[in-house]
N, C-alpha and C positions, 0 to 999 in steps of 0.2 A: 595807185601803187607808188608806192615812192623808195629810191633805190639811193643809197646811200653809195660814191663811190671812192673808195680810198686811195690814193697814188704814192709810191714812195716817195721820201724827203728828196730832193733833188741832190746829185751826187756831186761833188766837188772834190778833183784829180789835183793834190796839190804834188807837183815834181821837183821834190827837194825833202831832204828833212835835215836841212840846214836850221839855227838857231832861228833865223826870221821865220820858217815856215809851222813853226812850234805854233808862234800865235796867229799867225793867218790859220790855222787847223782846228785849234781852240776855239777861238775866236766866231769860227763857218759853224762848228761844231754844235756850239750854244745858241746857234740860232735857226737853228734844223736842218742842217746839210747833213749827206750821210756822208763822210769826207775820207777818202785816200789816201795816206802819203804812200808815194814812191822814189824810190834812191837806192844807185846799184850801191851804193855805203852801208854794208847791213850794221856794221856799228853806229851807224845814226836810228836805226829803227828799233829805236825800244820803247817799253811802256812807259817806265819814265819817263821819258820825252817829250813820249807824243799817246797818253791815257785812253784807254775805252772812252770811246766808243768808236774812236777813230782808228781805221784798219790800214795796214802797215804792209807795205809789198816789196820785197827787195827785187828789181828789176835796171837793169840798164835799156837805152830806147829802143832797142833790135826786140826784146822781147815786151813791150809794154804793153801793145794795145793786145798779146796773147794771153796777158793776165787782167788787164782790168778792161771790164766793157763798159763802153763810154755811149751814149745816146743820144736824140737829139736835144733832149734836158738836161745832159749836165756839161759842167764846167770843166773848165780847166785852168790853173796859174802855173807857168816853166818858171822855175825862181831859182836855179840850181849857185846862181854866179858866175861859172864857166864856163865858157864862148860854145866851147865845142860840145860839150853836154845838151845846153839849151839850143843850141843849132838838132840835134840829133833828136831829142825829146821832142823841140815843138814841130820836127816832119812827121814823128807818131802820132802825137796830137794832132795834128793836121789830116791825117788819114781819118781820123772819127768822125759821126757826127756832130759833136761837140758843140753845144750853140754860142759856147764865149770860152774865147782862146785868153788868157793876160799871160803879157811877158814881162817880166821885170826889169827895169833899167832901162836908163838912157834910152827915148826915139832912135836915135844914129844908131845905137849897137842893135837896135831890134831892126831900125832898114838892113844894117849889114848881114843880119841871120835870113832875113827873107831876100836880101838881093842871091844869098848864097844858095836856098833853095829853092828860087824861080829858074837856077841855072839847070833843075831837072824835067821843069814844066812848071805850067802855071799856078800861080796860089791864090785860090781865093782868100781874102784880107777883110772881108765882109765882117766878120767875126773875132778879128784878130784886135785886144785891144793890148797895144803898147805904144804907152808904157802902160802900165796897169795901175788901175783906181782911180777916183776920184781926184781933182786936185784942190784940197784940204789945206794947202798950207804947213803943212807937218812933216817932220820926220820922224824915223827913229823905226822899230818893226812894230810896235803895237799900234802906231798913229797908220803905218802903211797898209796893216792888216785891216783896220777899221774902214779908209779908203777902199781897199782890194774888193770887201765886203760889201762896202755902200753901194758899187759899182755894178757886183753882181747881183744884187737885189735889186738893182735900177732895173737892170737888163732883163731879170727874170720875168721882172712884173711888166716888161713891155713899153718900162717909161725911162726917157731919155733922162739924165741924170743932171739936176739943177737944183737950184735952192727953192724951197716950198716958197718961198716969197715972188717967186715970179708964176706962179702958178697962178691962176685966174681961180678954174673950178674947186670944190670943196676936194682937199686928200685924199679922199677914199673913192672919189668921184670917176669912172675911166676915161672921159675926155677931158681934152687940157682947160 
């Protein structure tokens, strides 16, 4: 007997729908994530924007994780720019089980959001990656989105994120 079993696309919570988070949502999108945005801005959540297939949730972080369910398969990117937003959002995120936390910006500005909320208890950081992505050498949002991307594909697959040339075994191989 042989049982075919199927799993959703894994889900990716992008917390912004700021201009950058257009192509990180595209970007996840095209490559099979069933992808989120969320932003109390309802004026940033349109189809324009941000196109089917990707679903659009207007939410500030008091109400976030009562609208989107997060598991221990999907992801999440805080990319809002605003101190206090991504402070707020990534304690929501933080409540999930979420298996890869990205924050956008700056190391220092991501200690200073978790120094702020260690001040309520403890945080695990296990999962928290900021800055977020890969480090590519680039900028700009579509270079960062490809990085953001690279990153969570590293992490999905269970392999730590380097260049194929320092890999010993064959790519498709599951040991190093």
């Amino acid at each position: 007997t042989f049982v075919d079993l199927l799993m959703p696309p894994p889900r990716l919570l992008v917390v912004s729908a700021g201009d950058d988070a257009r192509h990180l949502a595209a970007l996840a999108a095209s490559v099979g994530f069933r992808v989120v945005v969320a932003d109390r801005r309802p004026g940033l959540l349109t189809a324009e924007r941000f196109p089917a297939p990707i679903r659009l949730v207007e939410s500030d972080a008091a109400r976030l994780n009562e609208l989107i369910a997060m598991d221990d398969a999907s992801f999440a990117v805080v990319m809002t720019h605003n101190f206090a937003d991504d402070t707020e959002y990534l304690r929501a995120v933080l409540r999930t089980p979420a298996r890869y936390v990205g924050v956008l910006g700056p190391r220092q500005r991501t200690m200073r959001i978790l120094d702020i909320l260690r001040a309520d208890g403890e945080v695990d950081t296990s999962h928290i990656y900021g800055p977020v992505g890969l480090d590519i050498g680039t900028d700009g949002a579509e270079q960062v989105a490809l990085a953001v991307v690279a990153e969570i594909l590293a992490v999905r697959s269970g392999r730590r994120p380097r260049s194929l040339r320092e890999r010993v075994a064959p790519i498709h191989a599951n040991g190093e």
